[in-house]
py3Dmol code that shows the C-alpha trace and the ligand (Angstrom):
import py3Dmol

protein = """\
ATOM      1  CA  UNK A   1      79.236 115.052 108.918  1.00  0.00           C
ATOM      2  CA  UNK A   2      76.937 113.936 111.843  1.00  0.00           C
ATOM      3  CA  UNK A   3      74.167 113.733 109.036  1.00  0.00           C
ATOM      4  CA  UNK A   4      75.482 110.578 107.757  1.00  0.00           C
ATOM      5  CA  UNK A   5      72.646 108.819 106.963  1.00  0.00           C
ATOM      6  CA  UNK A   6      74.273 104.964 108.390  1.00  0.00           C
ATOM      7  CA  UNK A   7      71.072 103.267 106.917  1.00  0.00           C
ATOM      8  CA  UNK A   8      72.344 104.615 103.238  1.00  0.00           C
ATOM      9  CA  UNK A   9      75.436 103.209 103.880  1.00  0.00           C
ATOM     10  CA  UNK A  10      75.160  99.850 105.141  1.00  0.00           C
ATOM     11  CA  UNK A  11      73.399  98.446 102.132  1.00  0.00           C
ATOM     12  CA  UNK A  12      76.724  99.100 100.328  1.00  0.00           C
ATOM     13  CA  UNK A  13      78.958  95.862 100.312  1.00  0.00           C
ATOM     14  CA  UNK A  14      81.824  98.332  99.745  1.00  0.00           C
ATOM     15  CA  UNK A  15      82.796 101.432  99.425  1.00  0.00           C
ATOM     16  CA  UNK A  16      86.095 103.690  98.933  1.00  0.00           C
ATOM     17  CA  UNK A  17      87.790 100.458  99.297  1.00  0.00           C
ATOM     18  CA  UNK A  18      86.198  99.440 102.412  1.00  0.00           C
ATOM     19  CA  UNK A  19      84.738  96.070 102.708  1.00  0.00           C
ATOM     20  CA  UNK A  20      81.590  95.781 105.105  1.00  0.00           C
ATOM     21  CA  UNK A  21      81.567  94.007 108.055  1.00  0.00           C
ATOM     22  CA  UNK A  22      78.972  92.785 111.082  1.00  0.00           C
ATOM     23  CA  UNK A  23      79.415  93.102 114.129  1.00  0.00           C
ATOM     24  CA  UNK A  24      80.516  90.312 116.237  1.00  0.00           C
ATOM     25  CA  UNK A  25      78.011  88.829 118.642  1.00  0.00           C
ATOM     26  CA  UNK A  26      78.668  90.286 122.063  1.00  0.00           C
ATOM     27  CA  UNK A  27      79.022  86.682 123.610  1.00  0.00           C
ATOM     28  CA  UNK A  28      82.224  86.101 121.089  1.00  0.00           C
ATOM     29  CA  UNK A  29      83.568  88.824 122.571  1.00  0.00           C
ATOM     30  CA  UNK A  30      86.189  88.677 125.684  1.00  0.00           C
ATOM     31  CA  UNK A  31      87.654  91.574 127.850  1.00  0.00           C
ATOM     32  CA  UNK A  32      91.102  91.416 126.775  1.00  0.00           C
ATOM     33  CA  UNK A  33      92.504  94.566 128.739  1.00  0.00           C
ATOM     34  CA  UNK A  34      90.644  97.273 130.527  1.00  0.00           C
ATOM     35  CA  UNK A  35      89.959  99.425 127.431  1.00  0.00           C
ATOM     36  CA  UNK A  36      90.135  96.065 124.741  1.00  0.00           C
ATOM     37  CA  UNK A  37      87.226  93.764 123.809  1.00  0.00           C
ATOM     38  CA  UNK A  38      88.534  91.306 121.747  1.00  0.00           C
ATOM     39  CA  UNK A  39      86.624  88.338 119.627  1.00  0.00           C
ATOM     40  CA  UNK A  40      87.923  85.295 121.962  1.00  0.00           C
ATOM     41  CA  UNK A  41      89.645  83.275 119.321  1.00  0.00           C
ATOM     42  CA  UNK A  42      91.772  86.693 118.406  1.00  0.00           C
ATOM     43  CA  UNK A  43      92.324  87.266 122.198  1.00  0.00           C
ATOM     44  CA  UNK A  44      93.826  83.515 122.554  1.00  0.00           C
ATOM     45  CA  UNK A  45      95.845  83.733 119.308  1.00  0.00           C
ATOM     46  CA  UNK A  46      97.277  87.332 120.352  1.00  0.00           C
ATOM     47  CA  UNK A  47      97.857  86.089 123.995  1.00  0.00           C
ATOM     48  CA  UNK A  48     100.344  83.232 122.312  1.00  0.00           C
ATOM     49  CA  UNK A  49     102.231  85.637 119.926  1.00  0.00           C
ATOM     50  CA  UNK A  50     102.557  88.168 122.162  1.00  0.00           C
ATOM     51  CA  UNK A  51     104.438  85.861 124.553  1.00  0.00           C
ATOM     52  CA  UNK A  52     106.808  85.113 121.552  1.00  0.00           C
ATOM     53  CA  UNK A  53     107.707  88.779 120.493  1.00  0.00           C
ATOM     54  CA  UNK A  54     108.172  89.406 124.023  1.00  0.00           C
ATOM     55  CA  UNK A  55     110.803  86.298 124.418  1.00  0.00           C
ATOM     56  CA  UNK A  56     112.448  87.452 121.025  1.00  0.00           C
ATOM     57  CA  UNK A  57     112.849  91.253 122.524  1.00  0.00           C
ATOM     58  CA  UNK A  58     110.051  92.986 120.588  1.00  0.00           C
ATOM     59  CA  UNK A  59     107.111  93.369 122.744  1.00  0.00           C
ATOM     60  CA  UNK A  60     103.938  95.003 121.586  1.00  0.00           C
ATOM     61  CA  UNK A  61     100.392  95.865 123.128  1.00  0.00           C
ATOM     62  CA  UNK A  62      97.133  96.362 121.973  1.00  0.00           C
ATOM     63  CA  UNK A  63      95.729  99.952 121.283  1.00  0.00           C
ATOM     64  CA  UNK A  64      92.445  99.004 119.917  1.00  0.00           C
ATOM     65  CA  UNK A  65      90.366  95.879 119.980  1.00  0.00           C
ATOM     66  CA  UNK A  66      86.512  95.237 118.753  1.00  0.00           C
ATOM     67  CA  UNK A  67      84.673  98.830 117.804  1.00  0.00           C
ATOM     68  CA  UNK A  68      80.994  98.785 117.630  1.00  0.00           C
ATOM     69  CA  UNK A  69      79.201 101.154 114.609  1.00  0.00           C
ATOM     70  CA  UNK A  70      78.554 103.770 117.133  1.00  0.00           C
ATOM     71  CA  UNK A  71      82.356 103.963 118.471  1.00  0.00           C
ATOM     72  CA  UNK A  72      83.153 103.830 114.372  1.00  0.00           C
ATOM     73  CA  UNK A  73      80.918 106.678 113.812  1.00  0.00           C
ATOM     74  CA  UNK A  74      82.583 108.900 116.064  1.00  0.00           C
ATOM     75  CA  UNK A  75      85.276 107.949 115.736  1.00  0.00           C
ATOM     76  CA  UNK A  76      84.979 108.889 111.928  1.00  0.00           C
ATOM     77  CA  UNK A  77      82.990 112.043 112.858  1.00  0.00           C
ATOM     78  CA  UNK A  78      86.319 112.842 114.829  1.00  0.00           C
ATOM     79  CA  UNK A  79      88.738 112.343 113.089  1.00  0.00           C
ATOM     80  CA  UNK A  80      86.885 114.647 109.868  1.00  0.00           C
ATOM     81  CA  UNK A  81      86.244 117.343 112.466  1.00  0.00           C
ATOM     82  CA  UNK A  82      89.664 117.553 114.066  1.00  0.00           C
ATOM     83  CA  UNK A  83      91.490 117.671 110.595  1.00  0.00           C
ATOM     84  CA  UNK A  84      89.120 120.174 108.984  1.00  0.00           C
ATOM     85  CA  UNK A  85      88.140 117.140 106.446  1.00  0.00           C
ATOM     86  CA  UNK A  86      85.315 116.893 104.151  1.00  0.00           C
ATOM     87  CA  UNK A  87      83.350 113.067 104.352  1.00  0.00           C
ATOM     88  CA  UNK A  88      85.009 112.697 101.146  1.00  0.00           C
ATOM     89  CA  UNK A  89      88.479 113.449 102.191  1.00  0.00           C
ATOM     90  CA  UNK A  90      88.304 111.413 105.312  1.00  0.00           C
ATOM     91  CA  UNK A  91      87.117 108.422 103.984  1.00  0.00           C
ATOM     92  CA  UNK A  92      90.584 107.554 102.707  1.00  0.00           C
ATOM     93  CA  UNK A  93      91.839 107.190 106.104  1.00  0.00           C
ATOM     94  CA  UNK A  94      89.072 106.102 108.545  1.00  0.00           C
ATOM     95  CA  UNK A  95      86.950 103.517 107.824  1.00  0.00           C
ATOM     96  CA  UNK A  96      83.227 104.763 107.937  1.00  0.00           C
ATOM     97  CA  UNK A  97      80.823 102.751 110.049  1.00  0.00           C
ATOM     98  CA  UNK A  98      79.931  99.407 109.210  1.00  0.00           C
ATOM     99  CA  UNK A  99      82.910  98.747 107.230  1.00  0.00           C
ATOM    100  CA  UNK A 100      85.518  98.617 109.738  1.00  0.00           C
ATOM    101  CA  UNK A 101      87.525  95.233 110.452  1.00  0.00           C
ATOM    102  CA  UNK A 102      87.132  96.182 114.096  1.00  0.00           C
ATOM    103  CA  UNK A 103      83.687  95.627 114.021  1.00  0.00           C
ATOM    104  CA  UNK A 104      84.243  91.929 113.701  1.00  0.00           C
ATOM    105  CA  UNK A 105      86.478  91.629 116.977  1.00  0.00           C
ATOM    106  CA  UNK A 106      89.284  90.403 114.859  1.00  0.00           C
ATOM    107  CA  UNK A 107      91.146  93.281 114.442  1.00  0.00           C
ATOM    108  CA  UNK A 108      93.848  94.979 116.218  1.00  0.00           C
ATOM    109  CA  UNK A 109      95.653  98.057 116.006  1.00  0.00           C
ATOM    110  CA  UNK A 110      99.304  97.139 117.932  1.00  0.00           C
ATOM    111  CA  UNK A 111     101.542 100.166 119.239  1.00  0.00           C
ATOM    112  CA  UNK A 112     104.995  99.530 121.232  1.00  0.00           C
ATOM    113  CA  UNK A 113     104.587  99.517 124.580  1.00  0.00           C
ATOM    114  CA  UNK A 114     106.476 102.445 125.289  1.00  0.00           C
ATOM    115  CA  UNK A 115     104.135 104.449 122.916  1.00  0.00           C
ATOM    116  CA  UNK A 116     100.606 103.350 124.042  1.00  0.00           C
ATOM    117  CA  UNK A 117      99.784 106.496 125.555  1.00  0.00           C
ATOM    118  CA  UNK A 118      99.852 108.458 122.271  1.00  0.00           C
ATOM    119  CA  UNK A 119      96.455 108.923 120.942  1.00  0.00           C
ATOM    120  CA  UNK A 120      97.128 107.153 116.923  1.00  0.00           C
ATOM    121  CA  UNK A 121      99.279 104.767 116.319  1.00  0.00           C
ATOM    122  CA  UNK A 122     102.063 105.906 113.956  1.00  0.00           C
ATOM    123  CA  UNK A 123     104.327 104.798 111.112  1.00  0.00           C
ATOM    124  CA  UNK A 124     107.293 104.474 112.848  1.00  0.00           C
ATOM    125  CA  UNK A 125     105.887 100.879 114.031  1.00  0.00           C
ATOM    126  CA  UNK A 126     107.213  99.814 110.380  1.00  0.00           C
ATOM    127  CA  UNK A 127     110.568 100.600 110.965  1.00  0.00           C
ATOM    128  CA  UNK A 128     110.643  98.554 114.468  1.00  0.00           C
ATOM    129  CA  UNK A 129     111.512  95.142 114.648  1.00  0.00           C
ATOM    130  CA  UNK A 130     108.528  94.516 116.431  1.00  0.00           C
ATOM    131  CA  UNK A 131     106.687  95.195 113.375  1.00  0.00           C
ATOM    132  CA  UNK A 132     109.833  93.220 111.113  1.00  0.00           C
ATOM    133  CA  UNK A 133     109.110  90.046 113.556  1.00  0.00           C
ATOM    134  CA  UNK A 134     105.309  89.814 113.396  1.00  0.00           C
ATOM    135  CA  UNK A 135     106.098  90.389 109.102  1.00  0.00           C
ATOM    136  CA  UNK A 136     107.947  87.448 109.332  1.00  0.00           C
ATOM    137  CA  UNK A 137     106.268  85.009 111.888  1.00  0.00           C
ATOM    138  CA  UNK A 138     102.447  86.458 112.607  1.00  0.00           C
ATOM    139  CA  UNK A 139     100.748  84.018 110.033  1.00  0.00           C
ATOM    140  CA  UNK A 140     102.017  81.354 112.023  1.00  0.00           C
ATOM    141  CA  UNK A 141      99.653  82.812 114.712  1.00  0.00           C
ATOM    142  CA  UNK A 142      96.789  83.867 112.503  1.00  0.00           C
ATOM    143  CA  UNK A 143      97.730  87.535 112.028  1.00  0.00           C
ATOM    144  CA  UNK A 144      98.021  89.171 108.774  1.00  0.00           C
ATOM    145  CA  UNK A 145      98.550  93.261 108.062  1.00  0.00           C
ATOM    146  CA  UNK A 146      95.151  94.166 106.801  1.00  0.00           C
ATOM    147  CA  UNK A 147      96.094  97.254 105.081  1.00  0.00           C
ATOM    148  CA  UNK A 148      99.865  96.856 103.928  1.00  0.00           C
ATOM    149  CA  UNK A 149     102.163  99.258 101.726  1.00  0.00           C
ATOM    150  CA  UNK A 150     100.508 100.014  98.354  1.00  0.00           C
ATOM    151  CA  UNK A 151      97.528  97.645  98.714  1.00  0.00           C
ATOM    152  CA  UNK A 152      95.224  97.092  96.675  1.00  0.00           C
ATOM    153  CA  UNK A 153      92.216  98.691  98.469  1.00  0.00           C
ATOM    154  CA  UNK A 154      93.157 101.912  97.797  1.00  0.00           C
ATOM    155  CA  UNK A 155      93.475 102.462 101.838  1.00  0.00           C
ATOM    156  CA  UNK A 156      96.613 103.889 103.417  1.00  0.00           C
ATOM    157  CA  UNK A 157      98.984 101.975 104.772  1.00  0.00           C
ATOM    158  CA  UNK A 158      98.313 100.802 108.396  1.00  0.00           C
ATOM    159  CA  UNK A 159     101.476  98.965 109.985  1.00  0.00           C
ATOM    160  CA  UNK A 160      99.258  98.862 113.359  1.00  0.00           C
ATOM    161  CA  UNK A 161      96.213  97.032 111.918  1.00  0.00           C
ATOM    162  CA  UNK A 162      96.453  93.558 112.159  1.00  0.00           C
ATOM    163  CA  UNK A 163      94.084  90.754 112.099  1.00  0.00           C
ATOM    164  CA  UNK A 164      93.334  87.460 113.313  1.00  0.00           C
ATOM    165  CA  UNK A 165      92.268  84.811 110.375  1.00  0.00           C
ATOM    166  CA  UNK A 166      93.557  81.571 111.476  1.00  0.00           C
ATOM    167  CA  UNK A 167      90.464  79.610 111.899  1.00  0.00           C
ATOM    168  CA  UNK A 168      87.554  78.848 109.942  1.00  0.00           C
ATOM    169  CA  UNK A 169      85.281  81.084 111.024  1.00  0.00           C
ATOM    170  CA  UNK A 170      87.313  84.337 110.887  1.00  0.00           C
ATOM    171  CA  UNK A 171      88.421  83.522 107.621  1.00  0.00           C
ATOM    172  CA  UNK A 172      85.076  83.200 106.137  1.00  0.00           C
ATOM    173  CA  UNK A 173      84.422  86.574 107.554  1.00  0.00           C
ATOM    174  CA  UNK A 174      87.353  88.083 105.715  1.00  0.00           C
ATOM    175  CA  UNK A 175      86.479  85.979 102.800  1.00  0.00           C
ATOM    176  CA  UNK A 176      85.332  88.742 100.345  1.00  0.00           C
ATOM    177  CA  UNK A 177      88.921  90.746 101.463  1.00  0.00           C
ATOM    178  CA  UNK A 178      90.589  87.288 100.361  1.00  0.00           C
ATOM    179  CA  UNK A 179      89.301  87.285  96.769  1.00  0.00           C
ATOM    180  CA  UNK A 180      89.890  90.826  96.570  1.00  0.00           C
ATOM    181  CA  UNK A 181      93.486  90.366  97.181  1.00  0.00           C
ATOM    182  CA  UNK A 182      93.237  86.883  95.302  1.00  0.00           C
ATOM    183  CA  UNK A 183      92.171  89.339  92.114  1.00  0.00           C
ATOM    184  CA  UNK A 184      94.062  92.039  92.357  1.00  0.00           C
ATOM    185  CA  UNK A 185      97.079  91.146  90.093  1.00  0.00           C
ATOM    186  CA  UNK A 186      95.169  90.085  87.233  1.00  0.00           C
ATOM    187  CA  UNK A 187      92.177  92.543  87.856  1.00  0.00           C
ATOM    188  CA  UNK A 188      91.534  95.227  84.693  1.00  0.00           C
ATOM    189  CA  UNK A 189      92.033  98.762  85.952  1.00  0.00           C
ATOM    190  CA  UNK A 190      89.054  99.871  85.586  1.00  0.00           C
ATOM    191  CA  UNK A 191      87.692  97.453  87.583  1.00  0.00           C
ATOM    192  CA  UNK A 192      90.238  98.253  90.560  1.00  0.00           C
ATOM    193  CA  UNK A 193      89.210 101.845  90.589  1.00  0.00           C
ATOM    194  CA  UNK A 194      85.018 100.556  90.582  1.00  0.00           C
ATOM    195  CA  UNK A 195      86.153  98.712  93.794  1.00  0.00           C
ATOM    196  CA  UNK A 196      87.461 101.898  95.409  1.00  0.00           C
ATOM    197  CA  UNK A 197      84.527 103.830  94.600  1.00  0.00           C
ATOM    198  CA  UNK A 198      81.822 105.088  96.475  1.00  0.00           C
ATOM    199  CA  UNK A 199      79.396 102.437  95.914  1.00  0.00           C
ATOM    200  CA  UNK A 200      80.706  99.623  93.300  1.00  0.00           C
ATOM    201  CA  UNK A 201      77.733  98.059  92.236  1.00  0.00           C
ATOM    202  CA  UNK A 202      75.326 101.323  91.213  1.00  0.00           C
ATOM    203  CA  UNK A 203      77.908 103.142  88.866  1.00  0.00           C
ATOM    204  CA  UNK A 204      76.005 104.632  86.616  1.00  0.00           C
ATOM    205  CA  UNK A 205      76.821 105.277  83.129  1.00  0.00           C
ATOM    206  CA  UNK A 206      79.584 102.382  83.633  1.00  0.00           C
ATOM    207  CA  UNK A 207      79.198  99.630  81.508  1.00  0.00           C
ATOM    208  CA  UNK A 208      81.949  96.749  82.141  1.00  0.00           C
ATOM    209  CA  UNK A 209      82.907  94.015  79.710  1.00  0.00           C
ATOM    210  CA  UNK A 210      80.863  90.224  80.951  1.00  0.00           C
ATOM    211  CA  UNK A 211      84.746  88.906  82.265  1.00  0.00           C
ATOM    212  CA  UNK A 212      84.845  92.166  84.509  1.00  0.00           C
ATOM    213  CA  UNK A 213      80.884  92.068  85.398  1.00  0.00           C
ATOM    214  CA  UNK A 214      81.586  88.772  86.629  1.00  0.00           C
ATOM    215  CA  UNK A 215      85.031  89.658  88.620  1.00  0.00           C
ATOM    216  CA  UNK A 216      83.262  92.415  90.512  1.00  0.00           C
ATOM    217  CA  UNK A 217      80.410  90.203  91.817  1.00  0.00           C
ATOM    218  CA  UNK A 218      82.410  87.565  92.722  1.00  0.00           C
ATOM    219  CA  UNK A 219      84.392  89.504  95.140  1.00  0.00           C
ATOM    220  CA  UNK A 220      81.325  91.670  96.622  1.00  0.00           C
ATOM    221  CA  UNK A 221      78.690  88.595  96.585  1.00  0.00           C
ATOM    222  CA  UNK A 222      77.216  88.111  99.941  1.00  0.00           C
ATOM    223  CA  UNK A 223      77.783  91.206 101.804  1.00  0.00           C
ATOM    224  CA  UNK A 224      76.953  90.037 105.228  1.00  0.00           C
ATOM    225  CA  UNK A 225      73.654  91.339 107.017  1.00  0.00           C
ATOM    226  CA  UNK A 226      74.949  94.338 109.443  1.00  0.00           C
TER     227      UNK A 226
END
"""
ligand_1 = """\
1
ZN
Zn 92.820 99.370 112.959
"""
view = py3Dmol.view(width=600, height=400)
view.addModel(protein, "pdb")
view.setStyle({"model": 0}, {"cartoon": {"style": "trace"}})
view.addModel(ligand_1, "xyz")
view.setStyle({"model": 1}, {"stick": {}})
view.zoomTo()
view.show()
């Protein structure tokens, strides 16, 4: 597991269903809360929201802000070894470095405040209204559920992840995600299980029809630099 060789990896635009990400520039980033770095335009958005779930009665808090690739990695490395999981296995449910949303400073993973000091955030969150309030209002404040039920990334579903597009530049950062999801009801089948794959664009043996060739680089053309 620790012999993950990152510099394989981060030539991938995707893989398992993971979009890659850079990191944010450290002078985007703002101390949101002692353990927190947030990009600055999430922090502001988030400060607003917050303020109105707390004046509607659902209050939440932030568990996790901006990761860097080392924090990723082992956090990844972590999560296999505490679980007894192979790379393969835990690649389903952690994001492996370089493609995590956190990296970009947009992301957070939200937990109710009474909860915070758990170690994961957990599914009940989706059965709060907490979670029922931000489904209903948190595009109005630039928040969208990353990974919601049955998506179609192939990644579990995450009630806790959230993150902030409502501007320009965020949402040319999440721009690949966006024609993803733009795609996915019309996409062939095939071509939604080459996206969840290990490495979409080297299949070997593979051969696509032109329509689906074209689909596929659409969605993964300029991977940004790492
Ligand atoms: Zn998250």
């Amino acid at each position: 597991m620790n012999d993950l060789d990152l510099s394989d990896w981060l030539e991938r635009p995707a893989c398992f269903g993971h979009l890659r990400y850079a990191q944010a520039d450290p002078a985007d980033l703002v101390q949101y809360s002692e353990r927190v770095r947030l990009h600055i335009r999430a922090a502001e958005a988030f400060l607003v929201m917050s303020h109105a779930m707390s004046r509607a009665g659902c209050p939440v808090v932030i568990h996790t802000g901006f990761r860097s690739l080392a924090q990723q990695q082992r956090l990844f490395d972590r999560f296999a070894e505490g679980r007894g999981l192979g790379f393969d296995q835990a690649i389903h449910r952690v994001a492996p470095p370089g493609f995590s949303e956190h990296h970009t400073g947009y992301a957070i993973d939200i937990a109710l405040p009474d909860s915070l000091r758990r170690a994961q955030p957990d599914l009940k969150l989706s059965r709060s209204p907490a979670y029922a309030w931000l489904r209903a209002h948190g595009h109005r404040y630039g928040f969208r559920n990353s990974f919601f039920r049955n998506n179609p990334f192939g990644i579990r579903f995450e009630p806790w992840h959230w993150a902030y597009c409502g501007d320009a530049a965020s949402r040319e950062v999440f721009r690949r995600r966006d024609r993803w999801l733009a795609w996915a009801d019309r996409m062939p089948r095939d071509l939604v299980m080459l996206l969840r794959s290990p490495n979409p664009l080297e299949q070997d043996g593979y051969t696509l029809d032109q329509e689906a060739q074209q689909i596929l680089e659409s969605i993964l053309e300029h991977p940004e630099a790492p």
